[in-house]
N, C-alpha and C positions, 0 to 999 in steps of 0.2 A: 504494500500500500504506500503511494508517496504520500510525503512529509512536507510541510508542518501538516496535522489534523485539527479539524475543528467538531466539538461535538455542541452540538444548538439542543438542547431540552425544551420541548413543544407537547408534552406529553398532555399536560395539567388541563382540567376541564373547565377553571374560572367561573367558578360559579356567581361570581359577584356581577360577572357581564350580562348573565339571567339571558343565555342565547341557545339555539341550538348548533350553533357554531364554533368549530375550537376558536379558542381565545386567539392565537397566533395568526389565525384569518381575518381576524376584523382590520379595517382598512385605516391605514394614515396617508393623508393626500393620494387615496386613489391606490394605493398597495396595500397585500396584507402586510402585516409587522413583519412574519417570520422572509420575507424576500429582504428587508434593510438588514436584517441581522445576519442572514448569508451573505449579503454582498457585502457588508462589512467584514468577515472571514475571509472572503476569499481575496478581497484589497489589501488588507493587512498580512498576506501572502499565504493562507490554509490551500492546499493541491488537495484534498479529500474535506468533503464536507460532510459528517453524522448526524441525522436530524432523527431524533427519538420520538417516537408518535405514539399517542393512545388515546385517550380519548378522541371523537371525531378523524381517526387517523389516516382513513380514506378520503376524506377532503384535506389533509395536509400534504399527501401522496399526490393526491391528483391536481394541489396548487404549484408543487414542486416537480411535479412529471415533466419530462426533458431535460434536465439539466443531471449534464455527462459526470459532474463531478459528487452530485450530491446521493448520497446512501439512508438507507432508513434504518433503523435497530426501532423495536416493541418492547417498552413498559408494560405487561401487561397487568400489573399490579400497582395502582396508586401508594406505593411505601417510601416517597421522597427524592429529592433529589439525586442522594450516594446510590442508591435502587437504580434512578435511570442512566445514569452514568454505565452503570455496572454490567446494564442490559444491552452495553456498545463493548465487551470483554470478544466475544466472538465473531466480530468482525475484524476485532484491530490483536490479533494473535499473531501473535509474530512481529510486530510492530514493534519498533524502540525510536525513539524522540519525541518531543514537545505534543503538545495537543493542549490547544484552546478549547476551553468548557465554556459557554455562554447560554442566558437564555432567551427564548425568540420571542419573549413577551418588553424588549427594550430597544423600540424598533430605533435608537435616535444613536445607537451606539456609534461609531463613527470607526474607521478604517484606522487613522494614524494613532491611536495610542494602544490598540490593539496589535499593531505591527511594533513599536516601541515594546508591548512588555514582550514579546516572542525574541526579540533584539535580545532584550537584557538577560531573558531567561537563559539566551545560546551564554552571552559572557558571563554570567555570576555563576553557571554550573548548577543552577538550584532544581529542586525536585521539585516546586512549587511557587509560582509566584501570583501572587495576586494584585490586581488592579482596585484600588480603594479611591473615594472620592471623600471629600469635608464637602459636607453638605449645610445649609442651614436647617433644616428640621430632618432630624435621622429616622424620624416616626415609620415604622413600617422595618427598617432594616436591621439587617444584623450588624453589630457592633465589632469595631476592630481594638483590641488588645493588645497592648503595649507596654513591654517596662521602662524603668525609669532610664534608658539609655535611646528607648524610641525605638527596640528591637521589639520585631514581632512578638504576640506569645499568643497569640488564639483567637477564635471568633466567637462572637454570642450572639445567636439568634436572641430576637426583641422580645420573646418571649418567654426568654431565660435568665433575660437579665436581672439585676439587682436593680434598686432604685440607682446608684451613683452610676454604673454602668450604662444606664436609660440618656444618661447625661451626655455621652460619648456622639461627638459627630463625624468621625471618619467611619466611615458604615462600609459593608460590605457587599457590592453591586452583583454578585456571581460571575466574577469575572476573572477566571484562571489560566494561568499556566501549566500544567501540569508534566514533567516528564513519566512515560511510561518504559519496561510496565512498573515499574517500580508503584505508582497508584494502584494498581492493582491489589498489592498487599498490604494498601493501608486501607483499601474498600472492604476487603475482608475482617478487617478489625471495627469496625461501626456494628453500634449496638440502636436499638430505640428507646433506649432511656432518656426522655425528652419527653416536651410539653405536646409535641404533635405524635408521639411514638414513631415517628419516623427516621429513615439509618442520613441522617445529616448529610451533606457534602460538605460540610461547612467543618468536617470534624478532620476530615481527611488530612488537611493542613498538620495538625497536630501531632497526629499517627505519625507524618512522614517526620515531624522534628525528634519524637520517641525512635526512631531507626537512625536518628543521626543526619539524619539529610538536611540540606540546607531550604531554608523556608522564607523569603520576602515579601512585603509587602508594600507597595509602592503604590502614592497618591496621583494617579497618569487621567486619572479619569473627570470628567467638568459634571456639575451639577446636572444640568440637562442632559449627560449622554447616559443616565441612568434611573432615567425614567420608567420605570417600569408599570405597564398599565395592564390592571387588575380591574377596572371598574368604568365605565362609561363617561364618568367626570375625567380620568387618567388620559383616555382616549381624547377626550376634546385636548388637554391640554398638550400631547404629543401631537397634533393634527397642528397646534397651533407653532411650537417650536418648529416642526420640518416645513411647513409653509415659510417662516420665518428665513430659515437656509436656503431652500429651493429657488426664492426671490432671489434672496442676496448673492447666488451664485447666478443668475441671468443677468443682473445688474452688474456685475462685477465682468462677466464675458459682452458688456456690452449694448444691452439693452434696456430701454425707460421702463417703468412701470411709476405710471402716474401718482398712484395711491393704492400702496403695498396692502395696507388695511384692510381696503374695500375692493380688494382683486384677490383672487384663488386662479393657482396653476397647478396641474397636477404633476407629482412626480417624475412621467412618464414622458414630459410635453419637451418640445426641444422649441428653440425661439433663434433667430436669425439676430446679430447684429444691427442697431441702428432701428432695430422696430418700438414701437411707442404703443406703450396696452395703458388705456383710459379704464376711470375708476369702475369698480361694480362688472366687470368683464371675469369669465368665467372660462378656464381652457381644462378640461375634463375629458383622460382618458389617454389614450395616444394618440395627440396632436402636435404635429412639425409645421413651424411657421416659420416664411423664410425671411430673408434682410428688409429694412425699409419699411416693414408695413406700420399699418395702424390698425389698430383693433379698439373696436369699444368707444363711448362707453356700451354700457350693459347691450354685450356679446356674448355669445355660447359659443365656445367650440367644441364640438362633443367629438368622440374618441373615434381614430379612422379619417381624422380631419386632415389633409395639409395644404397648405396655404406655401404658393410662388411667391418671389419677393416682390416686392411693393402690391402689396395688394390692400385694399383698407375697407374695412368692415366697419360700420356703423351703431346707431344706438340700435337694439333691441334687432339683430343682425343674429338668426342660429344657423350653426352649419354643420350638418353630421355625416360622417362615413362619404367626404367629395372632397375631389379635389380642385381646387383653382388656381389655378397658372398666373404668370405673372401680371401684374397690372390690372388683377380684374377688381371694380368697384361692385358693394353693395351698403351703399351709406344708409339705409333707414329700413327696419323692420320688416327685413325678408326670412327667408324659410329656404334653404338650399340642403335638400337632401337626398343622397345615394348620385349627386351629380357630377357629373365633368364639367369644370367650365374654363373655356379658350381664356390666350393673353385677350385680353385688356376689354372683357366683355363687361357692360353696366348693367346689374341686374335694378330694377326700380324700386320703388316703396312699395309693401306690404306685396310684393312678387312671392309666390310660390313655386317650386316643383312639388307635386300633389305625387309624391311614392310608394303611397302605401293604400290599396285597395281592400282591403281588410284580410285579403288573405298574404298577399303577397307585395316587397318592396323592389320596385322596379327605378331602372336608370332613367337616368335624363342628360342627353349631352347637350350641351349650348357651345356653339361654336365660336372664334376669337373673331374681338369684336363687334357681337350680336349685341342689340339692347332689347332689355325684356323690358317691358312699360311698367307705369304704375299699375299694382291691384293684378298684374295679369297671372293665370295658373296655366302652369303646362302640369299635364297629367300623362304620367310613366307610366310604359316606357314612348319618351319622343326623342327628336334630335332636332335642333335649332340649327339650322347652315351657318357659318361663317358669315359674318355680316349682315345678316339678318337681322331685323326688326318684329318685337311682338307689340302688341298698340296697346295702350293702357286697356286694362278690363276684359281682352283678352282671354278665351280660352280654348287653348291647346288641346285638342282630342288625344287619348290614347293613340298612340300609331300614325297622327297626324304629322310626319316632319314636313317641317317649314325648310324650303327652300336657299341655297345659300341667297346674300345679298337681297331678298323677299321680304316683299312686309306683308304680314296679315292682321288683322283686327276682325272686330265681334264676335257672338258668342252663337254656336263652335266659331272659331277664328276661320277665316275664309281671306283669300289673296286680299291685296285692296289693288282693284282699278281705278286708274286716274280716269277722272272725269273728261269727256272729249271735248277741245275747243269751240266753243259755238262760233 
């Protein structure tokens, strides 16, 4: 098996989320959690990824299907964290080096100090290193332990602590180093003499310092990348940190966003250089938007969207599963859906493509340089010629294409003849 490993625990069924869905699938801007916390493994250099499942574990499997690097290991017994660990022994037999423990419920973990502790674990030689954060309120976490020289000595779940220990704010994010197999035989030494009766991972630590091994603990970790969401308030506020990034990395590559605020992009969206997204605009799912444009304000881009450069979208402007070429205008409260539309075609105010007939969504091409009128519906599937003209009010028949360079108007739309010279 290559090295480094990462083992991701998604086992847990979160009952505080009150869902039918594992906890690791509920979504932050548009992904489940447990996808941020494997690409966080695998940027921080993990070549094998171990994602532990049980509860819901066929919707974990099947969010994670495709992807060449990741492996499954079965919990099938809710007995803790050292349990799910331990239910990844026979996959990784044979194995000797490093392996990252994380869990897939902290989707905001971030790549660079998870590659830092795997750095230090190679140089310090340790059997165990762990990523610890000072947090201001440690409520919920386990507690890190230290003597008076600031050397490790042990972990305390929150629920074993003492009052003065409750005090403690560098907490414990489950965020390991471990070399194997040597974990191996300090999983076997965990007992469930505990407030949850469960065999800790948190104890492992300790086991390996009783064999002599070396054990650190190092603060690499920021408040926010240990977020962990348990509960549907959790969820709002990881939805609002990764928005928070998400932003500040298109900005940062080059892009306006008028008002960070009152704009949502999803994880998934890629954004062109030089484009300017007005407030209240919404880019939702897998949308590419290319240099120049303008979006918004209140735009939808829904997922399957992509957008050529200069292209600019208006108020109250949705656009789903179409693409539009360069230069195309639809400045005021159009509907463009399952469509193609040519360079530099103007669709009008309150324009439709009509794609969904109740059973079926069908295309709509509009050709480069066409202008569709105000109010007018083409109804899919049709095809608008190049330079073509549709007349305000306008409606398009099923199977009706409009001619290149042709104008039609009224309703079905019919050629328009010019009137003869008297």
């Amino acid at each position: 098996m290559q090295g480094p490993v990462a083992i991701i625990l998604a086992a847990g069924h979160g009952k505080r989320m009150k869902s039918d869905k594992a906890k690791v699938l509920h979504e932050v801007c548009g992904r489940p959690m447990i996808r941020y916390v494997v690409e966080a493994a695998r940027g921080a250099g993990a070549k094998t990824i171990l994602v532990v499942v049980g509860y819901a574990a066929d919707q974990v499997r099947e969010a994670l299907a495709g992807e060449p690097d990741v492996l499954f290991a079965t919990q099938t017994r809710q007995l803790g964290t050292g349990d799910a660990v331990k239910s990844c022994r026979p996959l990784l037999e044979g194995y000797e080096g490093p392996a990252l423990v994380l869990v897939g419920d902290e989707p905001l973990l971030r790549p660079e100090p998870l590659a830092d502790l795997l750095d230090r674990q190679a140089t310090e030689g340790a059997a165990c290193l762990l990523g610890t954060a000072v947090v201001p309120d440690p409520m919920g976490f386990g507690r890190i332990l230290r003597d008076s020289a600031g050397r490790f000595l042990r972990i305390v779940e929150e629920r074993d602590c003492t009052p003065e220990e409750k005090l403690l704010r560098e907490v414990n994010p489950s965020c390991y180093v471990f070399e194997l197999p040597v974990l191996w035989e300090a999983l076997d030494k965990l007992d469930t003499g505990n407030a949850q009766g469960e065999y800790y991972l948190t104890d492992a630590p300790h086991w390996l310092q009783t064999f002599g091994r070396k054990v650190l603990a190092l603060a690499v970790l920021e408040p926010n990348d240990i977020l962990g969401v348990n509960a549907r308030q959790h969820l709002a506020q990881a939805n609002a940190v990764m928005q928070a990034r998400i932003q500040d990395h298109w900005m940062t590559e080059g892009v306006t966003i008028v008002d960070p605020r009152n704009t949502y992009v999803d994880g998934r969206a890629t954004i062109g250089r030089d484009t300017v997204i007005y407030p209240f605009s919404v880019l939702s799912g897998t949308v590419t938007v290319g240099a120049n444009c303008k979006i918004g304000p209140f735009t939808h881009l829904r997922d399957g969207t992509t957008l050529g450069d200069g292209v600019e979208l208006g108020a109250f402007v949705e656009v789903n599963r179409s693409r539009l070429e360069e230069g195309v205008i639809a400045r005021h409260l159009a509907y463009l859906g399952d469509a193609h539309v040519g360079p530099f075609a103007n669709i009008g105010a309150t324009a439709v493509t009509a794609n969904f007939d109740g059973r079926t969504k069908s295309p709509t091409e509009i050709g480069a340089r066409a202008q569709i009128g105000s109010g007018a519906i083409l109804i899919a599937p049709v095809e608008i010629g190049p330079g073509a003209t549709v007349g305000a009010n306008a409606v398009v028949a099923k199977g009706q294409d409009v001619a290149p360079n042709s104008t039609v108007v009224g309703v079905p739309a019919r050629p328009l003849i010019p009137k003869a010279n008297p």
